[in-house]
C-alpha positions in Angstrom: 42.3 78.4 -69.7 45.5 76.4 -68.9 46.1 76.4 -65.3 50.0 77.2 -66.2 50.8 78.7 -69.2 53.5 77.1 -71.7 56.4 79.0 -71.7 58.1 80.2 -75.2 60.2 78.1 -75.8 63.3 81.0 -75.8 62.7 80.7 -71.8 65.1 78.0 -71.4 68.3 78.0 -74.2 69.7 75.1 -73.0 66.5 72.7 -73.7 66.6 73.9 -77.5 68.0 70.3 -78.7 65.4 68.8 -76.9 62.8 70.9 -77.9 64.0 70.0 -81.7 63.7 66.5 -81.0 59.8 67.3 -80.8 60.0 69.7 -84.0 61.2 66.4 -85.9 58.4 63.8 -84.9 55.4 66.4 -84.6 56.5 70.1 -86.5 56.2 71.8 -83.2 57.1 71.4 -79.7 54.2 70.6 -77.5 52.5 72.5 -75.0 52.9 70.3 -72.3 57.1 70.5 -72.8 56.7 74.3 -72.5 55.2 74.3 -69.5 57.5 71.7 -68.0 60.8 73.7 -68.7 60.2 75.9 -65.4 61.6 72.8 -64.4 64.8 71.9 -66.7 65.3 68.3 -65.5 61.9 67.1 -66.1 62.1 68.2 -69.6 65.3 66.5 -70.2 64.2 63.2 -68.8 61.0 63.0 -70.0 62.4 63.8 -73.7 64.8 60.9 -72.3 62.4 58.9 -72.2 60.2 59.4 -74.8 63.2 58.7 -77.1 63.8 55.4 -76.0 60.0 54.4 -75.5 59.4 55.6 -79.1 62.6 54.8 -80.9 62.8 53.9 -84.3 64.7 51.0 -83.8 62.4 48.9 -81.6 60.2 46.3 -82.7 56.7 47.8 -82.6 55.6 49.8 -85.6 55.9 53.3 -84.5 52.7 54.3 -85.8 50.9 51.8 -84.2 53.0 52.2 -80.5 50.7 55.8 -81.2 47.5 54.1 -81.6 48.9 52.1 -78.1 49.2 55.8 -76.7 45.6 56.9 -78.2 44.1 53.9 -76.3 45.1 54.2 -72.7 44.9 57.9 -73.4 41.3 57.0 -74.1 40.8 54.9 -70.9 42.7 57.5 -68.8 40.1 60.2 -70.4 43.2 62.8 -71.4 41.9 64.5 -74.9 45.1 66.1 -74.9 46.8 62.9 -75.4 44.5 61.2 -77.6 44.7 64.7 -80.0 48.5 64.2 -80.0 49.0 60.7 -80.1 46.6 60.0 -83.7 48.3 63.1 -84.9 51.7 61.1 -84.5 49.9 57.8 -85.8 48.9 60.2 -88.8 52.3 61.1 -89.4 53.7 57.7 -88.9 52.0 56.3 -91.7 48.2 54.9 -90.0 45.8 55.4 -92.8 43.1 58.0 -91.6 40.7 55.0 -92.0 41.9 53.2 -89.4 42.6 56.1 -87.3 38.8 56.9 -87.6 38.2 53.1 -86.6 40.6 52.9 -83.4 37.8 53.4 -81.2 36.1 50.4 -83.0 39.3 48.1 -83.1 37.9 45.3 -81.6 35.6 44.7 -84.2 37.0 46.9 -87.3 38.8 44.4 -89.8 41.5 47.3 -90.4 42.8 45.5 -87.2 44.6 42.3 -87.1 44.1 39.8 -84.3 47.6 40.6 -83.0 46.9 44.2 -83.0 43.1 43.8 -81.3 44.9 42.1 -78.1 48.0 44.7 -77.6 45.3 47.2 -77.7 43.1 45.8 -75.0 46.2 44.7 -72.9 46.9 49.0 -73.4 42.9 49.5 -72.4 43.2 47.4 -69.5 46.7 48.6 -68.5 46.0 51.7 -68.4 42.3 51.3 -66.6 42.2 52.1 -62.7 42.3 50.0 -61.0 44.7 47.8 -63.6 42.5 45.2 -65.3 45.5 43.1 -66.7 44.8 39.8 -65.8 47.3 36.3 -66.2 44.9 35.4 -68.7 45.1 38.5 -70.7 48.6 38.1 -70.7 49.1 35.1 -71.7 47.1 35.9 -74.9 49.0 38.8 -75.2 51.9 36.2 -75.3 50.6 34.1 -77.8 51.4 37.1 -80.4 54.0 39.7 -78.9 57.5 38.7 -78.0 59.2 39.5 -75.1 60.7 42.7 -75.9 57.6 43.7 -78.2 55.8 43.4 -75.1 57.8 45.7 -73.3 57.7 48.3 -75.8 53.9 47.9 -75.7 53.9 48.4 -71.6 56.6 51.6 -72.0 54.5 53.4 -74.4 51.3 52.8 -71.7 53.1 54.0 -68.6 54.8 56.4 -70.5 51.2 58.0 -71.5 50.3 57.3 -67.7 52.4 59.9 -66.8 51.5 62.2 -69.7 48.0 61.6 -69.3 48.5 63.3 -65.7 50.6 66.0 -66.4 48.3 67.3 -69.2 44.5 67.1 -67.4 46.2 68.4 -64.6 47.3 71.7 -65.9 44.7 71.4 -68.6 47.2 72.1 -71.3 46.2 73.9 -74.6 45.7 71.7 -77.7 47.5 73.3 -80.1 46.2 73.1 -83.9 47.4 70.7 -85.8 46.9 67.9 -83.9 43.1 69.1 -83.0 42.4 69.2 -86.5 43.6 65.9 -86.8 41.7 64.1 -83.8 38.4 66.1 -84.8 39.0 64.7 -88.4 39.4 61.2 -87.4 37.1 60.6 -84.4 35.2 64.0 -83.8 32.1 62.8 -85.5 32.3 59.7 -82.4 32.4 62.2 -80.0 35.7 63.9 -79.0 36.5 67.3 -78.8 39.1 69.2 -76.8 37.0 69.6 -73.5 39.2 71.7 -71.4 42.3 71.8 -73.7 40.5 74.1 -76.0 40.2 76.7 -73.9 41.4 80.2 -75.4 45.3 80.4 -74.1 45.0 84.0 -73.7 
């Protein structure tokens, strides 16, 4: 049983365009949005900042700043999250083979050298306490620019704060992306916990 339950999403007019914005990346707007309109401003800069830590024009391969997402989703233990964020790797073109390997990346050869140490630098980003260490990031270095690296550390915190938000109020998983998490890595082990819970 969510602990607040989403609000339609009628409840606040104004938020519409930026409930739309969530219609075009995922065909629905999320739970966790519709409980935070009782609180206009969040929603606005949260959709703020999703935009610009997942826009199409940055470096990282927007599928893969999802799998980024799923990871430190994983280490911060939110299902929620990891539901959401392979359903937006799904839909941003990550084969379900390597969706169904992510938990295995370190050793799957789906995953590219490159791709193996942004992941752990996400894993250990997101751990608490923080497990990034100099010589992590230097290695990290050795493959990401700059401004790839930032990207890589946005999507992170950004899921830090998600991550929060949605064990918290233990949000309901709605379908779609439930079918796809239980399709790709329910035979490892993950269900919806808490976030299944009947929303009546």
């Amino acid at each position: 049983m969510p602990r607040l339950q989403p609000l339609p999403p009628e409840t606040t007019p104004e938020l519409k365009s930026h409930f739309d914005f969530f219609l075009s990346t995922l065909g629905f707007t999320p739970n966790s949005v519709l409980t935070m309109q009782r609180k206009p401003r969040l929603v606005q800069a949260f959709a703020q900042l999703n935009a610009a830590v997942m826009d199409p024009a940055g470096e990282v391969d927007l599928g893969f700043r999802r799998l980024l997402g799923h990871v430190a989703s994983k280490a911060a233990g939110c299902l929620y999250c990891q539901a959401h964020t392979l359903l937006g790797a799904h839909n941003f073109g990550i084969s379900d083979e390597k969706l169904a390997a992510v938990w295995n990346y370190g050793s799957s050869p789906l995953y590219t050298p490159r791709e193996r140490i942004a992941l752990d630098f996400a894993l250990a980003a997101a751990a608490q306490p923080n497990d990034v260490t100099d010589e992590l990031f230097a290695r990290l270095r050795v493959h990401w620019s700059e401004g790839e690296i930032v990207e890589i550390l946005g999507v992170v915190a950004m899921f830090g704060f998600l991550n929060r938000w949605n064990d918290s109020m233990a949000t309901p998983l709605e379908p779609v992306p439930a079918e796809v998490a239980a399709k790709a890595v329910g035979g490892q082990g993950w269900g919806p916990g808490k976030h299944g819970r009947s929303e009546g």
